[in-house]
N, CA, C, O and CB atoms as a CASP TS submission, in Angstrom:
PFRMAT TS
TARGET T0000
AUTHOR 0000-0000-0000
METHOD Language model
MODEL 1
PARENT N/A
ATOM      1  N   UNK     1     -27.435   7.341  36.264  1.00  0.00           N
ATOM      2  CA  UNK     1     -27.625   5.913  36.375  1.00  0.00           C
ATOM      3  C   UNK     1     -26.249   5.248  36.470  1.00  0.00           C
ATOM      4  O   UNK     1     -25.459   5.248  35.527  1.00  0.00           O
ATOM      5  CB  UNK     1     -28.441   5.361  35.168  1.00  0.00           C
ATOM      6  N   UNK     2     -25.942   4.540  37.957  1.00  0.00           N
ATOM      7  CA  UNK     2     -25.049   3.715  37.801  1.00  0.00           C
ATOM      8  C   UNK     2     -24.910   2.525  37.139  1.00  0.00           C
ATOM      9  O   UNK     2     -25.954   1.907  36.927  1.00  0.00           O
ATOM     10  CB  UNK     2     -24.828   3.558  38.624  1.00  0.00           C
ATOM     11  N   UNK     3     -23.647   1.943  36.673  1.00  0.00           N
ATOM     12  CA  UNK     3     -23.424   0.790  36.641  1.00  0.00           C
ATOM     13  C   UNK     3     -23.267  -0.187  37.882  1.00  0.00           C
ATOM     14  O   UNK     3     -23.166   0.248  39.030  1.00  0.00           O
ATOM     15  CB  UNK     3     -22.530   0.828  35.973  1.00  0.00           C
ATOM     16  N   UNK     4     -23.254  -1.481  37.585  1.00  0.00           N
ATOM     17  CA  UNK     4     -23.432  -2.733  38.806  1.00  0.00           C
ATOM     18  C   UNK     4     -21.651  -2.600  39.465  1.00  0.00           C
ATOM     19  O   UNK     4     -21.076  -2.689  40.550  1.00  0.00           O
ATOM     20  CB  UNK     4     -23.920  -4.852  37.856  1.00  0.00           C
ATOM     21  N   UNK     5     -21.258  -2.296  37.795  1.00  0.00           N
ATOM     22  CA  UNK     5     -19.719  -2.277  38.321  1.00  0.00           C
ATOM     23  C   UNK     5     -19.342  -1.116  39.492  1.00  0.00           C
ATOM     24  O   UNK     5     -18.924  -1.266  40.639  1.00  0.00           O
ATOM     25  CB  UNK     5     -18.706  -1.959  36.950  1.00  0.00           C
ATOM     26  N   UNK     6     -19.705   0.255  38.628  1.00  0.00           N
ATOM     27  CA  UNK     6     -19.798   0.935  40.167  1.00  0.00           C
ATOM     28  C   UNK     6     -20.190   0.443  41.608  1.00  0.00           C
ATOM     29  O   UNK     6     -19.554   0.374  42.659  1.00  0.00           O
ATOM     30  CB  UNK     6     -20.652   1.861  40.081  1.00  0.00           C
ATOM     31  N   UNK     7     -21.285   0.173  41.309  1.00  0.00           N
ATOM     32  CA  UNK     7     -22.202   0.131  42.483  1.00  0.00           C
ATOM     33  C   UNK     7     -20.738  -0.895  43.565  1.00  0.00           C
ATOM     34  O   UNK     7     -20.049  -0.440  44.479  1.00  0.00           O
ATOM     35  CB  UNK     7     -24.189  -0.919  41.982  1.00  0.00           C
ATOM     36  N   UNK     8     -20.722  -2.164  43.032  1.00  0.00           N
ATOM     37  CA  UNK     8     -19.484  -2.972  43.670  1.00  0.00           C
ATOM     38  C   UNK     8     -18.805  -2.495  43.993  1.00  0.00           C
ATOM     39  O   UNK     8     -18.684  -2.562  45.216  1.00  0.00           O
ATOM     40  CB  UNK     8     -18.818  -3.708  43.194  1.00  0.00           C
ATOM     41  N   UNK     9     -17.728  -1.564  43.191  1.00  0.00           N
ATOM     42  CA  UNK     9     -16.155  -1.040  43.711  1.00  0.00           C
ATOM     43  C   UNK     9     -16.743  -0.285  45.012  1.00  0.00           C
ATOM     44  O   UNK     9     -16.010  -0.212  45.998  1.00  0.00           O
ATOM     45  CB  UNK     9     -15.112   0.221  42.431  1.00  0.00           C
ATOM     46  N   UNK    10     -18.534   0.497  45.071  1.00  0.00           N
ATOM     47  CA  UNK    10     -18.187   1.300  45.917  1.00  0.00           C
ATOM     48  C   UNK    10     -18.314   0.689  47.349  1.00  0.00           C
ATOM     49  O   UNK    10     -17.781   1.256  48.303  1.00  0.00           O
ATOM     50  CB  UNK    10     -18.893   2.440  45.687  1.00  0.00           C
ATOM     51  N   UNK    11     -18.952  -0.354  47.483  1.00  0.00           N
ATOM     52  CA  UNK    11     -19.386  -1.658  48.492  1.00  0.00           C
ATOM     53  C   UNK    11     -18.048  -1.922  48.930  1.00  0.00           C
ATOM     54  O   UNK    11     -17.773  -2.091  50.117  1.00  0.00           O
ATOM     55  CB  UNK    11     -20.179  -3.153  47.746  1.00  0.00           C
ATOM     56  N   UNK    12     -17.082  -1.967  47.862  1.00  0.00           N
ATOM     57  CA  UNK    12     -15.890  -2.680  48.143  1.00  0.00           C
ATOM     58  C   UNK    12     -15.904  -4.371  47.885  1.00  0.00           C
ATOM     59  O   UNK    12     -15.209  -5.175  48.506  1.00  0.00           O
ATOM     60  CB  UNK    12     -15.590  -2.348  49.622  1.00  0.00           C
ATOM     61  N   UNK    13     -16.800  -4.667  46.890  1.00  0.00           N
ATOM     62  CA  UNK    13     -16.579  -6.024  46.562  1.00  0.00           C
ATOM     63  C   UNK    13     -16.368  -6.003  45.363  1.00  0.00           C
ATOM     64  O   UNK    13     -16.983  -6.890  44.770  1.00  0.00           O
ATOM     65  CB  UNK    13     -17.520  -6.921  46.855  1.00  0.00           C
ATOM     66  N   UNK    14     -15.541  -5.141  44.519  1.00  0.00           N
ATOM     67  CA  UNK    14     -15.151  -5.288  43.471  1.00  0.00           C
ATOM     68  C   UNK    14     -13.546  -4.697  43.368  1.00  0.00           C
ATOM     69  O   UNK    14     -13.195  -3.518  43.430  1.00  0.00           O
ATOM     70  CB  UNK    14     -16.167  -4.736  42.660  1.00  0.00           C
ATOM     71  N   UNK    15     -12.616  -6.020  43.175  1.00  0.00           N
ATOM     72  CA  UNK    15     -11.446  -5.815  42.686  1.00  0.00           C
ATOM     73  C   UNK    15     -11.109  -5.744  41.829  1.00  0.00           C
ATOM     74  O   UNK    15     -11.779  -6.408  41.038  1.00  0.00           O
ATOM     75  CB  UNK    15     -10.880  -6.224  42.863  1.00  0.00           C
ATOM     76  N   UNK    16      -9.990  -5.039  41.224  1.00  0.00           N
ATOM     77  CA  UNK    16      -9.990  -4.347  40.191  1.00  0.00           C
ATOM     78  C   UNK    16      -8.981  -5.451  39.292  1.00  0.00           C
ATOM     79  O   UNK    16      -7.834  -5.436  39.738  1.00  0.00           O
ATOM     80  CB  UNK    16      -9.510  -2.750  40.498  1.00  0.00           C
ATOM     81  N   UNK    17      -9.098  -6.043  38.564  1.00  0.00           N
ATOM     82  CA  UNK    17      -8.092  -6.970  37.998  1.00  0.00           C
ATOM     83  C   UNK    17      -6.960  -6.615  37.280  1.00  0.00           C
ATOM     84  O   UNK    17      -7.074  -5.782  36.381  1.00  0.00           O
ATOM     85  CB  UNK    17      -8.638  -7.735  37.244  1.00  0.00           C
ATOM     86  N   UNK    18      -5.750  -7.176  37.567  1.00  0.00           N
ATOM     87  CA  UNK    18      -4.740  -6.236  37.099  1.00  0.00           C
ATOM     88  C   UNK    18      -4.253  -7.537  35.833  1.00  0.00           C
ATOM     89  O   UNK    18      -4.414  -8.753  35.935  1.00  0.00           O
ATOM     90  CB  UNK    18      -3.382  -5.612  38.550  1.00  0.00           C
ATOM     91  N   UNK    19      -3.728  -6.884  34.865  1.00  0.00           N
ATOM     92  CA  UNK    19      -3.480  -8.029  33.848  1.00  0.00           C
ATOM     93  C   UNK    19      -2.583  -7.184  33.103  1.00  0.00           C
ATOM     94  O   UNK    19      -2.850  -6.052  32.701  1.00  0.00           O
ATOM     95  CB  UNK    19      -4.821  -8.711  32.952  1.00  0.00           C
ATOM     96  N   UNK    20      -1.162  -8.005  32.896  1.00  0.00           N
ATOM     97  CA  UNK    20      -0.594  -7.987  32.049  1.00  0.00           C
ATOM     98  C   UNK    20      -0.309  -7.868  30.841  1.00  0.00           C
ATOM     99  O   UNK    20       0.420  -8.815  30.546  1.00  0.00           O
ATOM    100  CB  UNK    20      -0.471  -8.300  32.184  1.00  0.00           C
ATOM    101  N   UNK    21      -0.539  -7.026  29.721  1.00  0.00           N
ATOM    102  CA  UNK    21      -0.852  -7.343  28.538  1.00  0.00           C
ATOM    103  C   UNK    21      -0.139  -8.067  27.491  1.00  0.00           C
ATOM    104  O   UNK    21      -0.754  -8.533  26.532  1.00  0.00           O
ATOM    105  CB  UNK    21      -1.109  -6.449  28.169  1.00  0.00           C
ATOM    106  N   UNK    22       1.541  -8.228  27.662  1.00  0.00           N
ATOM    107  CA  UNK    22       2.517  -9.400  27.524  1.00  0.00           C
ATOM    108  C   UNK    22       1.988 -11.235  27.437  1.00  0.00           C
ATOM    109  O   UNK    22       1.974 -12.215  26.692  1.00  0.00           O
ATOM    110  CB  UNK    22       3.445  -9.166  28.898  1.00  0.00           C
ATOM    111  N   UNK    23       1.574 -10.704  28.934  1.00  0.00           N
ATOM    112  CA  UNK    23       1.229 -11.956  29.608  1.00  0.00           C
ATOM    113  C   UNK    23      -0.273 -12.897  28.977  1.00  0.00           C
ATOM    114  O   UNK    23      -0.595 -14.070  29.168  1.00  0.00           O
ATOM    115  CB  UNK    23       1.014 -11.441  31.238  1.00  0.00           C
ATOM    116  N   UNK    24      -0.970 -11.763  28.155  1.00  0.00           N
ATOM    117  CA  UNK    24      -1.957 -12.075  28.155  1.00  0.00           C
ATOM    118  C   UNK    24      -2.125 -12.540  26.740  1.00  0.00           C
ATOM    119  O   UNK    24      -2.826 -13.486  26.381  1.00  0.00           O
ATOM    120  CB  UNK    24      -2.683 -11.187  28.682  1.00  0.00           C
ATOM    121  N   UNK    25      -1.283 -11.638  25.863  1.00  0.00           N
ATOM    122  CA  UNK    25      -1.231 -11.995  24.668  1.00  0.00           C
ATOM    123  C   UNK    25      -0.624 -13.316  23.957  1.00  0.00           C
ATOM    124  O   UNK    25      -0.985 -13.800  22.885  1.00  0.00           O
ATOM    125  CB  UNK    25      -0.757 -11.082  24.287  1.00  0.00           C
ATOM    126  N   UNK    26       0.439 -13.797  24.872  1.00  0.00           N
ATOM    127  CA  UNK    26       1.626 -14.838  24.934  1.00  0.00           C
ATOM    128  C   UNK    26       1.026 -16.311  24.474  1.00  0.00           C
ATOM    129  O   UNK    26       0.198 -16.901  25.168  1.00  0.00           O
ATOM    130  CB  UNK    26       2.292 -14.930  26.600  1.00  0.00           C
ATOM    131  N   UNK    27       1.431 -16.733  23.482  1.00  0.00           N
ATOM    132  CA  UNK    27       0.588 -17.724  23.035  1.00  0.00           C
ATOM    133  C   UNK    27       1.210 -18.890  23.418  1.00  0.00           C
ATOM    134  O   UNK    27       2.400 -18.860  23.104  1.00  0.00           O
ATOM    135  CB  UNK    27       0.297 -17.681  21.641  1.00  0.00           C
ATOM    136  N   UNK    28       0.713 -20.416  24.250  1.00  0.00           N
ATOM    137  CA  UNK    28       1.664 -21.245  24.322  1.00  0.00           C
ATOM    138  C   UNK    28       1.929 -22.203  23.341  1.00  0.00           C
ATOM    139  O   UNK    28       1.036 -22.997  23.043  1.00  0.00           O
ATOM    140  CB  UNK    28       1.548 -21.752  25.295  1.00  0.00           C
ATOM    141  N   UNK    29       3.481 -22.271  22.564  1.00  0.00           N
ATOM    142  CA  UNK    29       3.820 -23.032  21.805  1.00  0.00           C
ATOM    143  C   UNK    29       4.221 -24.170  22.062  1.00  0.00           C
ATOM    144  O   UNK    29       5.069 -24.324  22.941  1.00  0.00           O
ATOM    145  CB  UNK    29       4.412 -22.621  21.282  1.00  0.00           C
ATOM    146  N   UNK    30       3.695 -25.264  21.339  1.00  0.00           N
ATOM    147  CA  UNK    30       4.002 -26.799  21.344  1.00  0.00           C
ATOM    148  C   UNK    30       4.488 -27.457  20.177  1.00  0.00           C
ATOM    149  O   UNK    30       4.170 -27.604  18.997  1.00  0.00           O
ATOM    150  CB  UNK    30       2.868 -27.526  21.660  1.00  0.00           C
ATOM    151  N   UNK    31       5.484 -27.832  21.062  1.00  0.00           N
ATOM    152  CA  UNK    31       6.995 -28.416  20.291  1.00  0.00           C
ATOM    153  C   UNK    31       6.372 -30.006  20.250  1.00  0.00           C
ATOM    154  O   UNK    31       5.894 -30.665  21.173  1.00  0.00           O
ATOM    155  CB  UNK    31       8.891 -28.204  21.487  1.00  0.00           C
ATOM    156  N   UNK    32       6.557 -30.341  18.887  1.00  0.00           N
ATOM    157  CA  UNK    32       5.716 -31.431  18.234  1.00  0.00           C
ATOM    158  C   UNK    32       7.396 -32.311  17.296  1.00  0.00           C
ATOM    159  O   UNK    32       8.086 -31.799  16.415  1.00  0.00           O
ATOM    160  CB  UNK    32       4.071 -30.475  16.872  1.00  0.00           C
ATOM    161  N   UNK    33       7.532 -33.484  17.843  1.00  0.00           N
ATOM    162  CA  UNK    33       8.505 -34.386  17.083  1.00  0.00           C
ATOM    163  C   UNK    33       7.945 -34.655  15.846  1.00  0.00           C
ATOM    164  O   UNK    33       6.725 -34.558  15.711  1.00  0.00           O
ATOM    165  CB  UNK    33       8.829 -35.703  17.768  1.00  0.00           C
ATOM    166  N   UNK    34       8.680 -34.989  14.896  1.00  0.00           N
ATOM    167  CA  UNK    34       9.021 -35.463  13.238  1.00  0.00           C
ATOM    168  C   UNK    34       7.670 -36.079  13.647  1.00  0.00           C
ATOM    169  O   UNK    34       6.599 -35.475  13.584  1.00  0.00           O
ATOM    170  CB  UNK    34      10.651 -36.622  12.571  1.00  0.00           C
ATOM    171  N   UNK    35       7.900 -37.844  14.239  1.00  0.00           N
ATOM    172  CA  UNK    35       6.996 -38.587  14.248  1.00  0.00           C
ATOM    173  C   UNK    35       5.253 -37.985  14.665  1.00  0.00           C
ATOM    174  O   UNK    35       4.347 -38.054  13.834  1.00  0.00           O
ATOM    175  CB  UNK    35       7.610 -39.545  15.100  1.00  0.00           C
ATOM    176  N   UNK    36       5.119 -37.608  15.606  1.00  0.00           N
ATOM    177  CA  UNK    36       3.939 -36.948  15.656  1.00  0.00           C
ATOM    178  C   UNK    36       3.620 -36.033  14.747  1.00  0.00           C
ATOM    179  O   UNK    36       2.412 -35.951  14.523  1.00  0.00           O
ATOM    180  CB  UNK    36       3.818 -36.433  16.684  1.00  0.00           C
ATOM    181  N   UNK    37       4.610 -35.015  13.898  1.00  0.00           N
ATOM    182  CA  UNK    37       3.921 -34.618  12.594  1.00  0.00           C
ATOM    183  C   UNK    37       3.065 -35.583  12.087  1.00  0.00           C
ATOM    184  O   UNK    37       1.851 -35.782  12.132  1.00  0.00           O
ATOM    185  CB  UNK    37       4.843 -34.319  11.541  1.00  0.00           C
ATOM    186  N   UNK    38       4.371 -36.321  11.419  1.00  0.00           N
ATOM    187  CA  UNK    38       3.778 -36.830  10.828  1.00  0.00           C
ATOM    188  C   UNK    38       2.954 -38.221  11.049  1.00  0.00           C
ATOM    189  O   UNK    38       3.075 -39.103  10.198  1.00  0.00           O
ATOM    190  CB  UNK    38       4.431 -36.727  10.137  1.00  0.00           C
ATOM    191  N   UNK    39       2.096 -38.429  12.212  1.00  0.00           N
ATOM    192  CA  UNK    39       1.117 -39.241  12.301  1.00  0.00           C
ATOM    193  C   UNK    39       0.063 -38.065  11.944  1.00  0.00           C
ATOM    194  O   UNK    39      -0.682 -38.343  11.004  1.00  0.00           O
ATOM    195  CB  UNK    39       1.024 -40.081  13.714  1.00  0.00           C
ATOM    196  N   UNK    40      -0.133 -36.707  12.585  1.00  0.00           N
ATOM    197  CA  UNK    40      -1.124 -35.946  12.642  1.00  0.00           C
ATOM    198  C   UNK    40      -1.284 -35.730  11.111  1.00  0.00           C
ATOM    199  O   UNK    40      -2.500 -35.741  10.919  1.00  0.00           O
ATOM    200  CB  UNK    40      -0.913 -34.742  13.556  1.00  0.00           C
ATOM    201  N   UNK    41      -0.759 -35.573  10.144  1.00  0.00           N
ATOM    202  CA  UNK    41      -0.582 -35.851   8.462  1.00  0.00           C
ATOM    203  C   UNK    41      -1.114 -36.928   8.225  1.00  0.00           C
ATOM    204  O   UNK    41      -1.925 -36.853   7.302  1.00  0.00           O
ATOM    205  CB  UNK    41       0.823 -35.973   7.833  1.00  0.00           C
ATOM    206  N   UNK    42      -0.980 -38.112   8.759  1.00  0.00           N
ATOM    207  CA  UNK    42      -1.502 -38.832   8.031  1.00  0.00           C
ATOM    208  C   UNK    42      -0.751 -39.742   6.953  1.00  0.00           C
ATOM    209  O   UNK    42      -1.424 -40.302   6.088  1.00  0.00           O
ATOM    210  CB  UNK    42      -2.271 -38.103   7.607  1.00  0.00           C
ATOM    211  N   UNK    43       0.574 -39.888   6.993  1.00  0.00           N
ATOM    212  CA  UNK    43       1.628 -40.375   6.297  1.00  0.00           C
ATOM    213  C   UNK    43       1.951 -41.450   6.820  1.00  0.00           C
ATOM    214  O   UNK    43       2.723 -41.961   6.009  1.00  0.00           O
ATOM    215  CB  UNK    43       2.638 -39.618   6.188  1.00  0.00           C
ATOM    216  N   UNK    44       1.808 -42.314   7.928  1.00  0.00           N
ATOM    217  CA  UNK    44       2.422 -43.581   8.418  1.00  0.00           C
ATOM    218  C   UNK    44       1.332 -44.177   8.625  1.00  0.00           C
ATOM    219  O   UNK    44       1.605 -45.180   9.284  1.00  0.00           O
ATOM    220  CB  UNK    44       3.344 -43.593   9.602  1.00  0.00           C
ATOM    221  N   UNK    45       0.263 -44.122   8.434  1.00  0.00           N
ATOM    222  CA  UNK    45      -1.537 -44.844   8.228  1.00  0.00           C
ATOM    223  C   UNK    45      -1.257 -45.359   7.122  1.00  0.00           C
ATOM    224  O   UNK    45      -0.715 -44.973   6.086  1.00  0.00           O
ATOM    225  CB  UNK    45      -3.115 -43.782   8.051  1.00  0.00           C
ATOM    226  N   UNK    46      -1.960 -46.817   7.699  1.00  0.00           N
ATOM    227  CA  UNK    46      -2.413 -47.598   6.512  1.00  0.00           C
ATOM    228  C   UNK    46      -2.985 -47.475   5.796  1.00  0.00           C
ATOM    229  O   UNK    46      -3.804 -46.691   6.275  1.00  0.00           O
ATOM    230  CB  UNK    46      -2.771 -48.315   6.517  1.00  0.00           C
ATOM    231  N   UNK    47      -3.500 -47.800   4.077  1.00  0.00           N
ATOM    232  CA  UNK    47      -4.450 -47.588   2.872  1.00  0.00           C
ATOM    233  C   UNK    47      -5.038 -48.898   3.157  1.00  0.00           C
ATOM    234  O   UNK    47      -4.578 -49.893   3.717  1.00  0.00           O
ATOM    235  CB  UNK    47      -3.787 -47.329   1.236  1.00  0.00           C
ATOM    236  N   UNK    48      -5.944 -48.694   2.733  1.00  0.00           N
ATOM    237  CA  UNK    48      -7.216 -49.941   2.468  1.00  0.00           C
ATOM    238  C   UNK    48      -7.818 -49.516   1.313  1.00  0.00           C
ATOM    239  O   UNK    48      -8.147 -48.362   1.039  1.00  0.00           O
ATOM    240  CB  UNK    48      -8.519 -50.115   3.694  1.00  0.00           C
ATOM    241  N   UNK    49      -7.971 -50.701   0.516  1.00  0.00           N
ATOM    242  CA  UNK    49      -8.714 -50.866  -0.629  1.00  0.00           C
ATOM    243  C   UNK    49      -9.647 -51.983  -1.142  1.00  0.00           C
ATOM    244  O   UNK    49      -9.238 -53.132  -0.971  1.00  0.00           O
ATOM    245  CB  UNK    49      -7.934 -50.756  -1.396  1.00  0.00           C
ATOM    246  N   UNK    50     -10.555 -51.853  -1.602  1.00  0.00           N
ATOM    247  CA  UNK    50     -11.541 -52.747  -1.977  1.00  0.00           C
ATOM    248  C   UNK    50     -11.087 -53.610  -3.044  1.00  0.00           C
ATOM    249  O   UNK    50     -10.782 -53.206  -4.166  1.00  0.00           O
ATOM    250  CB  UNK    50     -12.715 -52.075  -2.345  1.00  0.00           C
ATOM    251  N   UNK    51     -11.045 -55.065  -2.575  1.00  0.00           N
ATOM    252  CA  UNK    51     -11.054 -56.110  -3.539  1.00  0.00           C
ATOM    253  C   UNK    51     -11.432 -57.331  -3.587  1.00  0.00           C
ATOM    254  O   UNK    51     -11.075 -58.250  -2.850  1.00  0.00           O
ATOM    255  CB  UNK    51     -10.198 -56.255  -3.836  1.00  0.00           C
ATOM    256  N   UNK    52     -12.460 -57.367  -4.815  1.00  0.00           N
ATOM    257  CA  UNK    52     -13.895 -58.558  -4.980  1.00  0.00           C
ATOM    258  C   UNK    52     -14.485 -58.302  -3.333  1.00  0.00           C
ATOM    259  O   UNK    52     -14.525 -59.198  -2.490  1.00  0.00           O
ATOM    260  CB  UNK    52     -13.274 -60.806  -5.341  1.00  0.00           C
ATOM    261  N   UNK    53     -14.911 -56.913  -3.110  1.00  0.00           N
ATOM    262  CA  UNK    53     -16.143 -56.861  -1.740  1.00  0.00           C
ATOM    263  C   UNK    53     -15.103 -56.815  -0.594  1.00  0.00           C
ATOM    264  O   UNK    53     -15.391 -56.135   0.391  1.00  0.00           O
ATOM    265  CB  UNK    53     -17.403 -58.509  -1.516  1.00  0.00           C
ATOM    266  N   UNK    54     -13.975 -57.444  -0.627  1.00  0.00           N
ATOM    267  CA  UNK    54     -12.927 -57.181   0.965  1.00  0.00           C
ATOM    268  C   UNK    54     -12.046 -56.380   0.908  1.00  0.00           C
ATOM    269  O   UNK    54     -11.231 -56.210   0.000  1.00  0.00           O
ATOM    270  CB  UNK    54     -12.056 -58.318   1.546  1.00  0.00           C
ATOM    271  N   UNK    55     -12.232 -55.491   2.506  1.00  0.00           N
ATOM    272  CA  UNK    55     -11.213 -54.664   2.477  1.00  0.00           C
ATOM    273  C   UNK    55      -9.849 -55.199   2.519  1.00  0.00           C
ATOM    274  O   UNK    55      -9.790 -56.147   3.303  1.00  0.00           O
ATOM    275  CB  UNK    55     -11.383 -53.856   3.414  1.00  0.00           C
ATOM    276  N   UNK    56      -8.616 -54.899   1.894  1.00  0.00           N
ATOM    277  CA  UNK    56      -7.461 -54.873   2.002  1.00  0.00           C
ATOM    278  C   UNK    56      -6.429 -54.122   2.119  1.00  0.00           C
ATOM    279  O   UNK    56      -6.423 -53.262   1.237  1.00  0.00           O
ATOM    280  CB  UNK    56      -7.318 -55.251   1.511  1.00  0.00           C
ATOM    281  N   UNK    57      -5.502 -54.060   2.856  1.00  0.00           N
ATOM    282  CA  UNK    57      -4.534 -53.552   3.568  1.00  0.00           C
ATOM    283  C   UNK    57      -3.575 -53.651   2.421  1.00  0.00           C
ATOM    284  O   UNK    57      -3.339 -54.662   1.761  1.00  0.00           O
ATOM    285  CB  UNK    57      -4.205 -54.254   4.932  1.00  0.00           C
ATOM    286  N   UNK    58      -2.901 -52.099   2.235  1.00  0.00           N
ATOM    287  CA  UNK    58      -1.755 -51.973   1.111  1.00  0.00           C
ATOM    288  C   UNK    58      -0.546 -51.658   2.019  1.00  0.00           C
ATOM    289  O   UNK    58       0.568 -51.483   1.525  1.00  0.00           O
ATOM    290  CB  UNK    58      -2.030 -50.673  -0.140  1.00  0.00           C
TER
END
């Protein structure tokens, strides 16, 4: 019993994919400024707090 994959390569509509394994593993790193840290933290957001029922801004 063949496979489909056989069956293709032997048709000739199956190419064989060539892949790098360097290439494949290679993770892309992103270079992130101070400031965008720290917005993604959460450190330069405003606090709000409840007082007598209204929100207020600290």
């Amino acid at each position: 019993m063949r496979t489909l994959q056989d069956q293709l390569k032997e048709k000739g509509f199956w190419k064989g994919e060539k892949t790098n394994r360097k290439q494949a593993r290679q993770k892309k790193t992103e270079k992130f400024t101070e400031r965008e840290l720290q917005e993604l933290m959460g450190i330069k957001r405003d606090i709000y707090k409840r007082v007598n029922g209204a929100f207020r801004r600290k």
